[in-house]
N, C-alpha and C positions, 0 to 999 in steps of 0.2 A: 194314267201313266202306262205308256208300254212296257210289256215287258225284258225289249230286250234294248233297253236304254241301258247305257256304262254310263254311271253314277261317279261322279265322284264329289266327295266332303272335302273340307280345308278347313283347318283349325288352328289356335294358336293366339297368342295372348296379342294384344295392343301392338299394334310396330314391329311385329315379328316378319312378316314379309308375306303374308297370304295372297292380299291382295295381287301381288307380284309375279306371284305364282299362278295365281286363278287367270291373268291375263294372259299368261302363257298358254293355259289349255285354252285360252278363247279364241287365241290366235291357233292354235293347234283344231280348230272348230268345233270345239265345244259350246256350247251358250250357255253363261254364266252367270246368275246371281247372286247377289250378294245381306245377307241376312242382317250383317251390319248395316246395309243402305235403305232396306226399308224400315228396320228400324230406328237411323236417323230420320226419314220422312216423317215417322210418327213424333219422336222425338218434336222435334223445330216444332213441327203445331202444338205440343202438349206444354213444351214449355218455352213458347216464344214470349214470353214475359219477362225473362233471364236471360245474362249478359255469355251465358254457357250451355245453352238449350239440348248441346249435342254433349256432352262432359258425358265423362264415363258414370257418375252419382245419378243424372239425370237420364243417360240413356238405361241403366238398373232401373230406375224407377218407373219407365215408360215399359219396358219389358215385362214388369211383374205386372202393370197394371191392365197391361194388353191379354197375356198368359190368365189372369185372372176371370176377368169378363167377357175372351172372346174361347177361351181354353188353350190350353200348354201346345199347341202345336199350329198356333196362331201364325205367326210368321211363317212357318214350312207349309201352311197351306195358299197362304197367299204367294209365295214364291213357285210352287207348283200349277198355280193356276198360271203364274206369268209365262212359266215355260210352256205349257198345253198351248196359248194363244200365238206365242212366236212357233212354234212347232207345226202351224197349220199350215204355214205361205215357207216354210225352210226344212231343211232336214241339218243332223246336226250329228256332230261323230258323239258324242254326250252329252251330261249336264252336270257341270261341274255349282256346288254350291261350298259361298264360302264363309268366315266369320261364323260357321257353327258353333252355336254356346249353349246349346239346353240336351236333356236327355231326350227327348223326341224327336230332332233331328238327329242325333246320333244314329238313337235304334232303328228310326226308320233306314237311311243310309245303307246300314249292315242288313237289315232285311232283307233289302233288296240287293243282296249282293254286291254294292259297292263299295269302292276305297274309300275310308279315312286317311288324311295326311296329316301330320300336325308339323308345324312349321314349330320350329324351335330357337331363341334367340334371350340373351342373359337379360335381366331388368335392367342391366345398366346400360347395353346397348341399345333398348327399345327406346328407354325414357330419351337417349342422345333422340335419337331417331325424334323423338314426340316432340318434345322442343324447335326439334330444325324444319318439320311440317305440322306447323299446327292445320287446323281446318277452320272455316269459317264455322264460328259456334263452338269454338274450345277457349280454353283459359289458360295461360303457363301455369299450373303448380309446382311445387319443390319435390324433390324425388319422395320425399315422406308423403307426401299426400297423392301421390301417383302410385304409388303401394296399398295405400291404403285405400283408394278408391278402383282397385281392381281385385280388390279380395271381396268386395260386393259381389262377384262374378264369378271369384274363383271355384266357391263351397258354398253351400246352400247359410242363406243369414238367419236368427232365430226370429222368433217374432213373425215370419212371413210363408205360409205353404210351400213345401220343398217341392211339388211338382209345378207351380209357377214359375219357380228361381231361373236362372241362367245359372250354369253348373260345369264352367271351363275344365275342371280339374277329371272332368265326367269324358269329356271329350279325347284327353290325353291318354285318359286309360284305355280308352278302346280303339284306337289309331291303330292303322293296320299299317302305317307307313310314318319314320320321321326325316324330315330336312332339318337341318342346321342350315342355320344364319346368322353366325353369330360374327363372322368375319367382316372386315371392312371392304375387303374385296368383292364390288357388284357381278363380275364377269363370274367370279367362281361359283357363286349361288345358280346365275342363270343357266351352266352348264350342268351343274348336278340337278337342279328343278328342270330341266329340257330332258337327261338321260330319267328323270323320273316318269315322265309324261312319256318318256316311249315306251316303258316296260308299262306299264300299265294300259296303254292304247296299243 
């Protein structure tokens, strides 16, 4: 990694609007990936036996299992190798990385000098949001079980090594940057997420 790449992290819970945002610095020409996406990929093959392969239980469960056997910084090194290969044939104003949820992409992140953002948005607006987009590989649950299967994420679980865990609440804390979203208004987001990407770029 060179070192004089502008970094930036995106964090934030389920349906809170990262994604959203990370598309913005993509457009803004950054190249962007996304921590949630390849761990869906691992996901679908680990538990393509299941009618919910990608479910938030089951993406926990692929996460710890990956952080376990390949080590806690599994995923952020595979996403840096993806950036290293597109970075040969493009140049690129940053790299934005999003759906951070472990302490090892955090500190690395800050290491290197870059932004955390955490995108901010109520549980009851996400869960609306989760229901009106599902994904191929989700299941409707009730808001009680949409709560309770993202506290698998939130805080280290017992029973399981806390430097494997995904650890969202880890993420929050160390955000150098917050957006709200918690409004229904799409236009208001895109303009406070666009004045954010300028001061930072």
């Amino acid at each position: 990694m060179k070192e004089d790449v502008r970094i930036v992290g995106i964090g934030g819970m389920p349906r809170s609007g990262k994604d959203t945002l990370a598309e913005l610095f993509i457009k803004a020409g950054y190249y962007g990936i996304s921590f949630g996406d390849v761990l869906r990929d691992f996901a679908r093959k680990r538990h393509s036996d299941k009618p919910d392969p990608i479910s938030i239980t089951n993406m926990t469960e692929t996460s710890n299992w990956l952080r376990e056997t390949r080590g806690p910084d599994v995923i952020l090194q595979e996403v840096l190798h993806q950036y290293e290969q597109a970075s040969k044939t493009k140049s690129y104003e940053g790299l934005v990385l999003y759906s951070v949820r472990a302490p090892a992409e955090v500190d690395w992140i800050l290491a290197c000098g870059g932004e955390l953002v955490w995108v901010e948005a109520s549980d009851e607006v996400r869960y609306q949001r989760n229901a009106m987009h599902q994904r191929q590989g989700e299941a409707a649950v009730s808001f009680d079980e949409f709560k309770r299967q993202e506290a698998l994420q939130w805080k280290p679980q017992p029973g399981v090594p806390i430097e494997i865990q995904m650890n969202i609440s880890y993420v929050k804390e160390h955000a150098t940057r917050t957006l709200e979203n918690n409004e229904g208004d799409l236009e208001t987001f895109l303009r406070n997420a666009k004045a954010l990407i300028d001061q930072i770029s």
